[in-house]
C-alpha positions as CSV (number, residue, x, y, z in Angstrom):
1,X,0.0,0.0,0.0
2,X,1.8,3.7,-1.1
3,X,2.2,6.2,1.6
4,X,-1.1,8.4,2.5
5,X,-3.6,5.0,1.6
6,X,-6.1,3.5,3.9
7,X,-6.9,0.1,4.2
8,X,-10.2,-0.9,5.3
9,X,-11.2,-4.3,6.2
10,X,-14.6,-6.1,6.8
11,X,-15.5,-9.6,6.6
12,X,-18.6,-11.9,7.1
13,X,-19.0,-15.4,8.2
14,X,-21.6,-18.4,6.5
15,X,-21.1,-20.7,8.8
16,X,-21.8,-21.4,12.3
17,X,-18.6,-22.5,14.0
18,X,-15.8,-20.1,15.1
19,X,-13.8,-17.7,12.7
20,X,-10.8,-15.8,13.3
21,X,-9.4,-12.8,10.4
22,X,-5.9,-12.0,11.3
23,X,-4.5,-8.6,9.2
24,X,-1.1,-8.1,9.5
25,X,0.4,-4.6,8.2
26,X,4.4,-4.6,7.5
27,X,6.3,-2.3,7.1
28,X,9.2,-3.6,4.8
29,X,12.1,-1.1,6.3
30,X,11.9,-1.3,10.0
31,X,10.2,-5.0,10.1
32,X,7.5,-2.7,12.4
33,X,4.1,-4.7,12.1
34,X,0.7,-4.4,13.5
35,X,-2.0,-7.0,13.6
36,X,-6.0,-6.6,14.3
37,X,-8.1,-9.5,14.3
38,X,-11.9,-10.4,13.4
39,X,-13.6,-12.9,14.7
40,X,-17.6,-14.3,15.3
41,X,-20.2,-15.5,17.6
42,X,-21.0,-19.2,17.4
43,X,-23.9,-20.4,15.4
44,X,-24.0,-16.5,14.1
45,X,-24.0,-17.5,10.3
46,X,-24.1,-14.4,7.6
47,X,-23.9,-11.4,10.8
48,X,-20.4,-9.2,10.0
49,X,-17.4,-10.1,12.2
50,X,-16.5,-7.7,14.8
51,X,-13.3,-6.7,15.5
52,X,-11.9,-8.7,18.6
53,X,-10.7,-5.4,20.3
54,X,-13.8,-3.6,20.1
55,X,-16.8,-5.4,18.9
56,X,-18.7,-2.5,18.7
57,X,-17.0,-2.6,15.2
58,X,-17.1,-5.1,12.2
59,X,-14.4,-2.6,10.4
60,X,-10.9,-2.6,10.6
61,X,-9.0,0.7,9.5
62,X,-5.1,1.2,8.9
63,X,-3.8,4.4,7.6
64,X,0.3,3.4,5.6
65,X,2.4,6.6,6.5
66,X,6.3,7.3,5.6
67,X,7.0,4.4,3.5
68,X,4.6,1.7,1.9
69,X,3.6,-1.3,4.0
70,X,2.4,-4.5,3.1
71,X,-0.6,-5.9,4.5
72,X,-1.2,-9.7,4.8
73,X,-4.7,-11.3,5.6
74,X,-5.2,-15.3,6.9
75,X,-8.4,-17.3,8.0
76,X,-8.6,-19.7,11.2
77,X,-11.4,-21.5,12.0
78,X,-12.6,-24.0,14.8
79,X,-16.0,-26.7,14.7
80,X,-14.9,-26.8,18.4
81,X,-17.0,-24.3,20.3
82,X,-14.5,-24.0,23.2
83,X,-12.1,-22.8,20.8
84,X,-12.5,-19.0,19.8
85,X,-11.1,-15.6,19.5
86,X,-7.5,-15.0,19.5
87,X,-7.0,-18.6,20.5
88,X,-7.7,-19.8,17.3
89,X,-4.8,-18.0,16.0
90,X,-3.0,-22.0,15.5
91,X,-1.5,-23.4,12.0
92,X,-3.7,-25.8,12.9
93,X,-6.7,-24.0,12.6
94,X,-5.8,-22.3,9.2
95,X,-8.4,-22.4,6.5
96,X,-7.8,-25.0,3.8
97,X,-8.4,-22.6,0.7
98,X,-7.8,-18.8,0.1
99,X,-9.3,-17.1,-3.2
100,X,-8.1,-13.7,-3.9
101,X,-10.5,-11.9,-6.7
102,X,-9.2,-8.3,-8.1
103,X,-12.5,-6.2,-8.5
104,X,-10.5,-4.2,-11.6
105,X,-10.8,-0.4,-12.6
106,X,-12.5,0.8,-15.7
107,X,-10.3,3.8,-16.5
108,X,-6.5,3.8,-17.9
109,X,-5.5,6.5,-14.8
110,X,-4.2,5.5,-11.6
111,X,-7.1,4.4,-9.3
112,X,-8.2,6.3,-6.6
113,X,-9.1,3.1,-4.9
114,X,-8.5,-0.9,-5.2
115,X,-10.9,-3.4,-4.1
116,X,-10.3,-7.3,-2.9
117,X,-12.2,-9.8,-1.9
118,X,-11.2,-12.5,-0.6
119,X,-13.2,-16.0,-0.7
120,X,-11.9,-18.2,2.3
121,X,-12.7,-22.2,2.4
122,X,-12.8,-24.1,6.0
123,X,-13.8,-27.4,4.2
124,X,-13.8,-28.5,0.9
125,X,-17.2,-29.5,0.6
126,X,-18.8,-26.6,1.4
127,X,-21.5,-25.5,-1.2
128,X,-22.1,-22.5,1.4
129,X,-22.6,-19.8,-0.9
130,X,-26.2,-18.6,-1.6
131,X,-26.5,-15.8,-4.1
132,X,-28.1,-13.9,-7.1
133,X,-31.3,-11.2,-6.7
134,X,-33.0,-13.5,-3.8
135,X,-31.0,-12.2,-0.8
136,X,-30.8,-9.5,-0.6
137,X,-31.5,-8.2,-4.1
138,X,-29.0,-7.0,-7.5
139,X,-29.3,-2.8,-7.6
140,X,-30.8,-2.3,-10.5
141,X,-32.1,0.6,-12.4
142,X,-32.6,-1.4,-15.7
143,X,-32.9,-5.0,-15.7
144,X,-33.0,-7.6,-18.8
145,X,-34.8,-11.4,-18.8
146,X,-32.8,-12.8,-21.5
147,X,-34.9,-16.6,-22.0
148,X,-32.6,-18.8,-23.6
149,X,-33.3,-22.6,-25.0
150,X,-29.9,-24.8,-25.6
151,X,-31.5,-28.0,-27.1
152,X,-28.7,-30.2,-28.2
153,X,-26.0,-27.1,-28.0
154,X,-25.8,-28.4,-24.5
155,X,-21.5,-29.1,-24.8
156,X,-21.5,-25.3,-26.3
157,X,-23.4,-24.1,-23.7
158,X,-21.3,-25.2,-21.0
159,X,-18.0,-24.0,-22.6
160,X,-19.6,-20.5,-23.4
161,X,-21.0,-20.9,-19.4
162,X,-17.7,-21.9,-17.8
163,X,-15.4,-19.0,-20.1
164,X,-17.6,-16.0,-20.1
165,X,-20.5,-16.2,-17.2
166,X,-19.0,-18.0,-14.5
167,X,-16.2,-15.6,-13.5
168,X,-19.4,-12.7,-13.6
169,X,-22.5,-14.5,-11.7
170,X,-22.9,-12.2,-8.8
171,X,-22.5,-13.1,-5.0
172,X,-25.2,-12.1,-3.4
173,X,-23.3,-12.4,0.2
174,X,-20.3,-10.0,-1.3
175,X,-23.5,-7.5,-2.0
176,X,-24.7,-7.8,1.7
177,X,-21.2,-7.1,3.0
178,X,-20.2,-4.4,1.0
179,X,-19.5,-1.3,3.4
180,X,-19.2,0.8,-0.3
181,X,-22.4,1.0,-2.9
182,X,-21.7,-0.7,-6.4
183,X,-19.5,1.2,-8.9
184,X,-21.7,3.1,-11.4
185,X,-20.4,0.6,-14.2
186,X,-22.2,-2.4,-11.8
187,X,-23.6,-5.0,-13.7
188,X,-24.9,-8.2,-11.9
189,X,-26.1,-11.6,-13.1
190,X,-28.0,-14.3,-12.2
191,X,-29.2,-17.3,-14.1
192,X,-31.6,-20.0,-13.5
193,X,-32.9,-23.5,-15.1
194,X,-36.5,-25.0,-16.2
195,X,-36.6,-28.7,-14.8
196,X,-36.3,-29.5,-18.7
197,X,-32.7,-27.2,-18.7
198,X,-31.3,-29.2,-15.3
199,X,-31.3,-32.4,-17.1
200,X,-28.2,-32.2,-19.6
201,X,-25.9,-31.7,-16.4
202,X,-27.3,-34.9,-14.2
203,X,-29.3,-32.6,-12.6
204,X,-32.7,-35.0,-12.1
205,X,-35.2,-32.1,-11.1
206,X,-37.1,-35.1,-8.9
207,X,-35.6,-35.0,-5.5
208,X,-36.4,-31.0,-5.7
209,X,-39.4,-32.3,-4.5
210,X,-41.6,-30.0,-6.1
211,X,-44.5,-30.8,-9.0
212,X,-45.1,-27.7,-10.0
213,X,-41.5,-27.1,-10.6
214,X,-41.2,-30.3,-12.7
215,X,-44.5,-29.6,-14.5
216,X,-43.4,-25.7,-15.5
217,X,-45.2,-23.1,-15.2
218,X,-46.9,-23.7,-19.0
219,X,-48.6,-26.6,-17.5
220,X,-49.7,-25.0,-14.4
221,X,-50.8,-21.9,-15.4
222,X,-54.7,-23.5,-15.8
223,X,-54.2,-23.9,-12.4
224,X,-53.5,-20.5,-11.7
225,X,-56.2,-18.9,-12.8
226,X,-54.8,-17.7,-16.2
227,X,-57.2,-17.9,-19.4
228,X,-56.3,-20.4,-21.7
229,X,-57.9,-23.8,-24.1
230,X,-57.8,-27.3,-23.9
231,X,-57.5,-29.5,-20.8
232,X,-54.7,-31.5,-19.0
233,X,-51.6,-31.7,-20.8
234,X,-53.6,-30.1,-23.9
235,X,-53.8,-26.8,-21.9
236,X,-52.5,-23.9,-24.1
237,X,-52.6,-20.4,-22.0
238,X,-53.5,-17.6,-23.3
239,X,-49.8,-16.0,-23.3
240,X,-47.3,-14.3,-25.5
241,X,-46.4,-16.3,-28.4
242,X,-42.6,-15.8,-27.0
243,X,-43.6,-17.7,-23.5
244,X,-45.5,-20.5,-25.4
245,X,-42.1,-21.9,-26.7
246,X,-39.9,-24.3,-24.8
247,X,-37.1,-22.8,-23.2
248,X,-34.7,-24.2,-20.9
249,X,-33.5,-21.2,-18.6
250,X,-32.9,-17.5,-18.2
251,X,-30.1,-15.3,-17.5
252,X,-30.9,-11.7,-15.7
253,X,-28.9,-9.2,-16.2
254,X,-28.9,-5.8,-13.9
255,X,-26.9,-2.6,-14.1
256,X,-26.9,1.3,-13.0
257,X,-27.0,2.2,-16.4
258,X,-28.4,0.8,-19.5
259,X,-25.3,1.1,-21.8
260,X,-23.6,-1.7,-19.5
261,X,-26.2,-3.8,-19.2
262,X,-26.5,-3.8,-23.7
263,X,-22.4,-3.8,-23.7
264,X,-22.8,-6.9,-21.5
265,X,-25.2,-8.9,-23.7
266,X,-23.2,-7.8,-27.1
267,X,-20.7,-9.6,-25.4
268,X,-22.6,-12.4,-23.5
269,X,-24.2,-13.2,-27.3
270,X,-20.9,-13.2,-28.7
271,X,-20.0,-16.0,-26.4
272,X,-22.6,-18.0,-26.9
273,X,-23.3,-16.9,-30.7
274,X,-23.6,-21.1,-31.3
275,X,-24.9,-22.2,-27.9
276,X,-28.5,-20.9,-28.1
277,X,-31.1,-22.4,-30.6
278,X,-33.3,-19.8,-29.4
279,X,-34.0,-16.7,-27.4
280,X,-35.9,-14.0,-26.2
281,X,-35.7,-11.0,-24.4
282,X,-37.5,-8.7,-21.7
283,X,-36.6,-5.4,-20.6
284,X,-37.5,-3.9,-17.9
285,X,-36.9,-0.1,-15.8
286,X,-38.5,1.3,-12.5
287,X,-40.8,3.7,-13.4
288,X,-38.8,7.2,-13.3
289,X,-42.0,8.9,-11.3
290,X,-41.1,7.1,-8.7
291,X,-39.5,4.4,-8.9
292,X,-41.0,2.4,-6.4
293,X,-44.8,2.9,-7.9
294,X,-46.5,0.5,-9.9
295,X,-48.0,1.0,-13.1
296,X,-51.0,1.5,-11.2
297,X,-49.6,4.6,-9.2
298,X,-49.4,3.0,-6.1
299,X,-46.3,2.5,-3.9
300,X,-45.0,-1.1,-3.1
301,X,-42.2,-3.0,-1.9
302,X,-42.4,-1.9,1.6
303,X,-43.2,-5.7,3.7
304,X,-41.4,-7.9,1.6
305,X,-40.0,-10.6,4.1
306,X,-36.6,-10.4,5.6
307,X,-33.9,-12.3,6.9
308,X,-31.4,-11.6,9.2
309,X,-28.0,-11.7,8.2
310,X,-28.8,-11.4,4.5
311,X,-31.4,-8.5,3.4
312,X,-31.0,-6.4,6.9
313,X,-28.2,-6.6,9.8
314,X,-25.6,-6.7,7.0
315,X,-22.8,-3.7,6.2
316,X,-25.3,-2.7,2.8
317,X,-28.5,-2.5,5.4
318,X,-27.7,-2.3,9.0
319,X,-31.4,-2.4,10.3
320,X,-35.0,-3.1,9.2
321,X,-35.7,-0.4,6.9
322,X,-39.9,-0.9,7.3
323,X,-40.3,-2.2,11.0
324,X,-43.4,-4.3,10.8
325,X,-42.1,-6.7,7.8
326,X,-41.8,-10.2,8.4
327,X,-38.5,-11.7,9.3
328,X,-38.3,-15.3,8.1
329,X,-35.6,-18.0,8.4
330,X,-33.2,-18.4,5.6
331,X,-34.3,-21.7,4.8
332,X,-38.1,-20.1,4.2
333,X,-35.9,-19.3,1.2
334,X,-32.6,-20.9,0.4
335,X,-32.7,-24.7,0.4
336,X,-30.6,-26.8,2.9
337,X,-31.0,-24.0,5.4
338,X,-33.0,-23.9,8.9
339,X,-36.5,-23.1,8.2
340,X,-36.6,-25.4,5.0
341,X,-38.9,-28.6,5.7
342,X,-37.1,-30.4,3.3
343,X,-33.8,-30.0,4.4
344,X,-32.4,-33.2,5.2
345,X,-34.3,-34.9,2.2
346,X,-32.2,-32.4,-0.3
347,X,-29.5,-33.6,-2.6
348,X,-26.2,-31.6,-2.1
349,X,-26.5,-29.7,-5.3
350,X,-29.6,-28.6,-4.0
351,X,-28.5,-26.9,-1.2
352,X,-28.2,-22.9,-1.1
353,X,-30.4,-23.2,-4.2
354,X,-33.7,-21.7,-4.1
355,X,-36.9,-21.3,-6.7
356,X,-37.2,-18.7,-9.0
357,X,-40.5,-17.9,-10.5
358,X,-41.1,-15.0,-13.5
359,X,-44.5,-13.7,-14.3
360,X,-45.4,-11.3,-17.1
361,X,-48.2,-9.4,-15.6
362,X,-50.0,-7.0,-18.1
363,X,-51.7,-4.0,-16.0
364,X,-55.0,-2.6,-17.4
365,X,-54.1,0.7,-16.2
366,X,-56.6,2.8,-17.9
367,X,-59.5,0.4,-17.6
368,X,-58.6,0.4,-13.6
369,X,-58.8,4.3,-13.5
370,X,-61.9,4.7,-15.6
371,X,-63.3,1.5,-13.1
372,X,-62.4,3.8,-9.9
373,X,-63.9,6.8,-11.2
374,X,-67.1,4.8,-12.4
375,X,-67.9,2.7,-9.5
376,X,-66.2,5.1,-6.1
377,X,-68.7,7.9,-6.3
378,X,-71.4,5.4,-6.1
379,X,-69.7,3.5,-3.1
380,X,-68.9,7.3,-1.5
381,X,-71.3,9.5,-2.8
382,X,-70.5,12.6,-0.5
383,X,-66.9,12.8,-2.0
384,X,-65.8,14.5,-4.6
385,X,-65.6,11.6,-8.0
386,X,-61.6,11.9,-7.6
387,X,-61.8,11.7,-4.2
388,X,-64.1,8.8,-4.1
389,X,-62.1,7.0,-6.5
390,X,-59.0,7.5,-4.7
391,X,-60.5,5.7,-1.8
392,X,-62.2,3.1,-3.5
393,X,-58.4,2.2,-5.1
394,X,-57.3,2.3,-1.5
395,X,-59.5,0.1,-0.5
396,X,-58.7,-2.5,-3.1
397,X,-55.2,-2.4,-2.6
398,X,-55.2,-1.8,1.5
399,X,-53.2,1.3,1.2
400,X,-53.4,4.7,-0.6
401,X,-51.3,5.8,-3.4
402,X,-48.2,6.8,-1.1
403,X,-48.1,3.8,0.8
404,X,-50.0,4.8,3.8
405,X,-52.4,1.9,5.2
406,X,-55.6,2.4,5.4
407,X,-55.6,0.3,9.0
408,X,-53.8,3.3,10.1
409,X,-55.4,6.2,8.2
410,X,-59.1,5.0,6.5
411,X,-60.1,8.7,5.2
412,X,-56.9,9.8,3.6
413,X,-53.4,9.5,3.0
414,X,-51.0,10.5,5.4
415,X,-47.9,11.6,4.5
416,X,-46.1,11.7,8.5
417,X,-47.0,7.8,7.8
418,X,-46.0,7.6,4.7
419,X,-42.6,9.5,4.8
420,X,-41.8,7.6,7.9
421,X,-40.2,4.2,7.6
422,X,-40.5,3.1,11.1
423,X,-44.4,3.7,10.8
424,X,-45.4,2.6,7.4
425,X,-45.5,-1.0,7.6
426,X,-45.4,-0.8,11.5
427,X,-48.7,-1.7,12.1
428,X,-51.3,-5.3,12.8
429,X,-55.2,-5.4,11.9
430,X,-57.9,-4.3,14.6
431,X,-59.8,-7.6,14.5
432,X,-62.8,-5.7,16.3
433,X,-63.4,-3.2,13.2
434,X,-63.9,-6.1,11.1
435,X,-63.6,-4.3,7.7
436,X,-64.3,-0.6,8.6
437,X,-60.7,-0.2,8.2
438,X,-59.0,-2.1,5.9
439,X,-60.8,-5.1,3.9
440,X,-60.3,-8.5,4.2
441,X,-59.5,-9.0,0.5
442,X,-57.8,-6.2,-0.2
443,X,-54.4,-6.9,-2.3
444,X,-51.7,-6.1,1.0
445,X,-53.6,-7.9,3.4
446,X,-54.5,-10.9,1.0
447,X,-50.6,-10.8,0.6
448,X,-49.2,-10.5,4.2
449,X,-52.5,-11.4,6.5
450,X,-50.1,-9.8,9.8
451,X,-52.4,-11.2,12.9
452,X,-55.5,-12.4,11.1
453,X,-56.1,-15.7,12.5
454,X,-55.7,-19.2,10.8
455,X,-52.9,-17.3,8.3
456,X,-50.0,-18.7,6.7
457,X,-46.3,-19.1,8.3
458,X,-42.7,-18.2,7.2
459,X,-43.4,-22.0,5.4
460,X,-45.4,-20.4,2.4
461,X,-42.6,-17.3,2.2
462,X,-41.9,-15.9,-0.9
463,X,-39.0,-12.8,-1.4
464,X,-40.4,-10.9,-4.0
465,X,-38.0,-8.8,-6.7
466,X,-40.1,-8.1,-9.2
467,X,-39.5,-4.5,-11.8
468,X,-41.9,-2.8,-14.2
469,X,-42.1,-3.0,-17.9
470,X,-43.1,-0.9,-20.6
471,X,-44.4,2.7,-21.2
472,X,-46.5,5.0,-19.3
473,X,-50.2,5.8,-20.2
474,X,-50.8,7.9,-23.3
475,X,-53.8,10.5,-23.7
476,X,-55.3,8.4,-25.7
477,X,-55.4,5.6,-24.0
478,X,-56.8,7.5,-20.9
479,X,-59.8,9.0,-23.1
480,X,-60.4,5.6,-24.8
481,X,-60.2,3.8,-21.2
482,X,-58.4,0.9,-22.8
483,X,-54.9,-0.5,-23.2
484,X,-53.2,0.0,-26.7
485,X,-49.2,-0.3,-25.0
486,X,-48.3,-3.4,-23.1
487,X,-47.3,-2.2,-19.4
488,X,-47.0,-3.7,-16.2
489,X,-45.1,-5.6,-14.0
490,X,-42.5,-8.3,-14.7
491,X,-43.1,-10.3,-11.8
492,X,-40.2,-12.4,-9.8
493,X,-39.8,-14.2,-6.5
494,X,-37.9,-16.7,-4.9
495,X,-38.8,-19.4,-2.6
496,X,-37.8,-23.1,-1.3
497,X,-41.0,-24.6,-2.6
498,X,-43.3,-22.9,-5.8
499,X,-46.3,-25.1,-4.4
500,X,-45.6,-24.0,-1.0
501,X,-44.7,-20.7,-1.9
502,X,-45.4,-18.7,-4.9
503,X,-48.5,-21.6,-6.3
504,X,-49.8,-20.8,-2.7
505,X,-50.3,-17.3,-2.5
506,X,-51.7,-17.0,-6.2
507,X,-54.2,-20.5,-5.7
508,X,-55.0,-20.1,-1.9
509,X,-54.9,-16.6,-1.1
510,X,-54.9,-14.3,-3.8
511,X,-57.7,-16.8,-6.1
512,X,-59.6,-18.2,-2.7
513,X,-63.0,-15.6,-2.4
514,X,-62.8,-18.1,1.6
515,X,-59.3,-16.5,2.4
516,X,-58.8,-15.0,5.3
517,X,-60.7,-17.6,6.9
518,X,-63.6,-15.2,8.9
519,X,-66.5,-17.0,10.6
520,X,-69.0,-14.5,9.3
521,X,-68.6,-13.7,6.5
522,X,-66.7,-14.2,2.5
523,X,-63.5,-12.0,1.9
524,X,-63.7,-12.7,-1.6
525,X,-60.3,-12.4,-4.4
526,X,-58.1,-10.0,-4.6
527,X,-58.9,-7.6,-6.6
528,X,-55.7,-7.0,-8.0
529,X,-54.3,-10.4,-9.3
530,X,-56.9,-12.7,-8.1
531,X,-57.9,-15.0,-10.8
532,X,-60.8,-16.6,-10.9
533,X,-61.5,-20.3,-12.8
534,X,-63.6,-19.5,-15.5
535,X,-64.7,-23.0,-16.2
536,X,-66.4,-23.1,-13.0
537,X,-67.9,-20.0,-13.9
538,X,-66.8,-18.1,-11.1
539,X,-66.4,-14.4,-11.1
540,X,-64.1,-12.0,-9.3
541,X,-66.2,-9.9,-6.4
542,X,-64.9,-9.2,-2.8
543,X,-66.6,-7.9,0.3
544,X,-65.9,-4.6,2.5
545,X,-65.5,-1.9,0.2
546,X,-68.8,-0.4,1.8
547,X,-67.1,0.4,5.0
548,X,-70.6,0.6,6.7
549,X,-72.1,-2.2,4.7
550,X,-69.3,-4.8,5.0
551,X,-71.2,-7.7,3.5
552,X,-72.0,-5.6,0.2
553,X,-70.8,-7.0,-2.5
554,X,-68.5,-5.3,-5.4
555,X,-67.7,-7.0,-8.8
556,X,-64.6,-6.5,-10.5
557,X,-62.9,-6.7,-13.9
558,X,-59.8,-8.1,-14.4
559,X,-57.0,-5.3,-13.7
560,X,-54.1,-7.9,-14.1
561,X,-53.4,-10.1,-17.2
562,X,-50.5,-12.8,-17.2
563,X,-49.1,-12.9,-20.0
564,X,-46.1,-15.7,-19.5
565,X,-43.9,-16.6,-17.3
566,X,-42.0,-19.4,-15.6
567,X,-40.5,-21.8,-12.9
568,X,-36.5,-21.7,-12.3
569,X,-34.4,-23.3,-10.3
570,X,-31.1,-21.1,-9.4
571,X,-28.2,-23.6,-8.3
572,X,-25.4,-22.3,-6.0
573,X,-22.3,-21.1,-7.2
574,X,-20.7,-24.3,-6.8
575,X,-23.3,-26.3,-8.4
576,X,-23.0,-24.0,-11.4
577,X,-19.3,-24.3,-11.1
578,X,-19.3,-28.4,-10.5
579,X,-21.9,-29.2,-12.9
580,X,-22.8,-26.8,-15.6
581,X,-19.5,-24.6,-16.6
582,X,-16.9,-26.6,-18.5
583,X,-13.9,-25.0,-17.9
């Protein structure tokens, strides 16, 4: 390190026996040294370290003055609980494997920083390294589903794989420990596989356990509620022609800025130019006004589940940022972990895998505003027709335009709710005001039922990361009151199970007109995505938006049309690494 640099040094652990970090600073002259250590707490997987001096800290800091200095980092580790802190410091207990990665600099000039990081190994077999957009999210202000089928291009595909994406698939846990945002040049990656594109790499999608998984989503979208023909394996959805073809998995690719994101792909294609019989791609941007408002115009994203350790109490997000979300177990998400049911019955390429599943949801945007400003005077007839359209879409959705709930404010938004993270999402149902406040259908509490009895548990979690598509509304779709312009949402989550997780909140909450379970009386769908089955002849309704006349019933268009989508299965780094990349 040259004279007038500063070193800073932060580290996390995945694992749940003892770690020691030893930094040693020399300086090559005098043979002076100093030495700092990090270390952990036992059975405190993916928390910082702290350093052993002070563990109020999880940083180390060493400014080089007079002459440069060197600076030399080892690992120590212990499966021995009686062994920890500085007395692991023992050849004995040195890590088996040390990876040094160079994060390099874009420009020709000197750099005004260098960034390491350094992958440490206590045992061989580890396949410890959960990653990609599930936890704890790629930043992204453009995003790109590039769908990809390698039919018998499969010995391409993994040559392409092994020289040109494997070095660049993003780790999710460097993300989360990273004391210093992304550079503006960031572009992350994360890929997934159809049960179909597991198979060329003796991958048998079977002991995943999961039928919906092995079925895809093509299959299963009867089931869903989506429109479609034919019966049984004969089913044909009424989708994009693009998701109606076979593919066998999907790459997505995030970045700051568009131009690295396209530079990427150029590249990426290049590589690949003859591994791919087919592809197709999807782009997607936050909306610019916000960004975190649908294409509806309401605000979302604030009680996604969290888990210690990965998506809060991590360098990138020290704290909850909305107090009130639910904190789940990792295994609620990544496989093999604690809070996964099947986690002793999963193979080891399984493990710190998780589900992915992609929707393409169309949103009939104008048809929802000209339905608000139709049907809300009529349910408030003393407002104003925008103001009683307002409330009506607050009703359906369980909060107002700026995020504020209407359990905590049921006349009007409130922005010192609103604007304040520690109160927006901070909040449980009054049972007693039955609907008065917020209904029992409506979209957020369909989606996280908080303390309504008889409700689901961290078992049917799903993280969602989904990112808008297409255009805003034109004038002449608002005066015609119809969609001309695809738009919506490009819908993604992640999971442990799709029939526990994502196949359960679309089929038993969102689609059941029973769910939340009340004694008295019939929430009805959601009246956002709820689909009903229109070969029973059902039709979408729900209850309580009458606040005074809960049991009044309100029919409902569809807002919401799924146009594609599908089931993933997103190894680890190592199972990409051991079975798909040929090096």
């Amino acid at each position: 390190m040259p004279p007038g640099w500063t070193m800073f040094v932060s580290a996390v652990t995945r694992r749940t026996h003892n770690q020691l970090i030893r930094c040693v600073w020399h300086d090559g002259k005098t043979r002076k040294y100093w030495s700092s250590f990090l270390t952990n707490k036992w059975e405190t997987p993916y928390v910082p370290m702290t350093d052993l001096s002070d563990n109020t800290s999880s940083q180390l800091k060493f400014r080089v003055e007079g002459v440069a200095w060197e600076a030399t980092v080892a690992s120590f580790y212990s499966t021995d609980r009686a062994v920890s802190g500085d007395a692991l410091w023992q050849e004995e207990n040195r890590s088996t494997e040390v990876e040094v990665i160079t994060v390099p600099s874009t420009t020709e000039e000197p750099p005004d920083s260098v960034t390491f990081f350094i992958a440490v190994q206590d045992a061989p077999s580890s396949k410890e390294d959960p990653r990609f957009d599930d936890l704890p999210g790629l930043p992204k202000a453009v995003e790109y589903f590039y769908y990809f089928a390698f039919d018998d291009r499969v010995p391409q595909f993994r040559r392409a794989f092994g020289k040109f994406m494997m070095p660049r698939i993003t780790n999710a846990l460097l993300l989360a420990t990273s004391i210093r945002p992304p550079r503006l040049d960031f572009v992350g990656v994360n890929v997934g596989f159809t049960s179909r594109g597991l198979l060329p790499f003796d991958l048998n999608y079977w002991p995943l356990q999961d039928k919906s998984f092995s079925d895809g989503q093509y299959y299963d979208s009867r089931y869903l509620g989506d429109s479609g023909t034919g019966s049984g394996y004969g089913w044909t959805p009424d989708w994009d022609d693009d998701f109606k073809q076979r593919f066998d998995g999907v790459f997505l690719i995030t970045a700051y800025v568009d131009i690295y994101a396209q530079e990427f792909m150029v590249n990426m294609e290049e590589a690949f130019a003859t591994a791919f019989e087919s592809t197709f791609l999807v782009k997607c941007e936050p909306r610019r006004t916000p960004e975190e408002y649908n294409h509806f115009g309401w605000r979302g994203g604030v009680s996604n589940p969290q888990i210690r350790g990965a998506s809060f109490e991590t360098a990138a997000q020290p704290r909850l940022r909305y107090p009130g979300s639910p904190t789940i177990p990792m295994g609620a998400i990544v496989m093999g972990h604690d809070g996964d049911e099947d986690k002793d019955r999963r193979p080891d390429w399984a493990k710190d895998g998780a589900f992915m599943v992609t929707r393409h949801l169309n949103t009939l945007v104008p048809e929802f505003d000209a339905f608000l400003v139709e049907r809300g005077p009529i349910v408030f007839p003393n407002l104003l027709v925008q103001e009683a359209a307002d409330k009506l879409g607050a009703r359906l959705f369980g909060r107002w335009k700026d995020g504020t709930p209407t359990e905590l404010s049921p006349d009007k938004p409130d922005p010192s709710i609103s604007s304040n993270d520690n109160k927006i999402n901070n909040f449980t149902f009054d049972l007693s005001e039955h609907q008065r406040r917020c209904p029992y259908a409506a979209h957020t509490r369909k989606s996280n039922p908080r303390n309504d009895p008889d409700v689901t548990d961290s078992g049917h979690s799903i993280r969602r990361q989904g990112i808008s598509f297409g255009p805003e509304i034109t004038n002449d779709e608002r005066e015609a009151k119809t969609t001309v312009v695809g738009r919506g949402t490009h819908f993604v989550c992640y999971s442990n199970s799709i029939v526990r997780g994502f196949k359960y909140h679309q089929c038993a909450q969102y689609n059941d007109s029973m769910f939340p379970l009340k004694q008295h009386i019939a929430p009805g769908m959601d009246p956002i995505v709820g689909q009903p089955d229109e070969e029973k002849g059902l039709v979408r309704f729900m209850t309580g938006t009458y606040p005074l006349n809960e049991k009044r019933l309100i029919f409902l268009p569809k807002f919401v049309d799924p146009r594609g989508g599908g089931y993933f299965f997103n190894p680890s780094i190592s199972t990409l690494r051991d079975y798909v990349a040929m090096m």
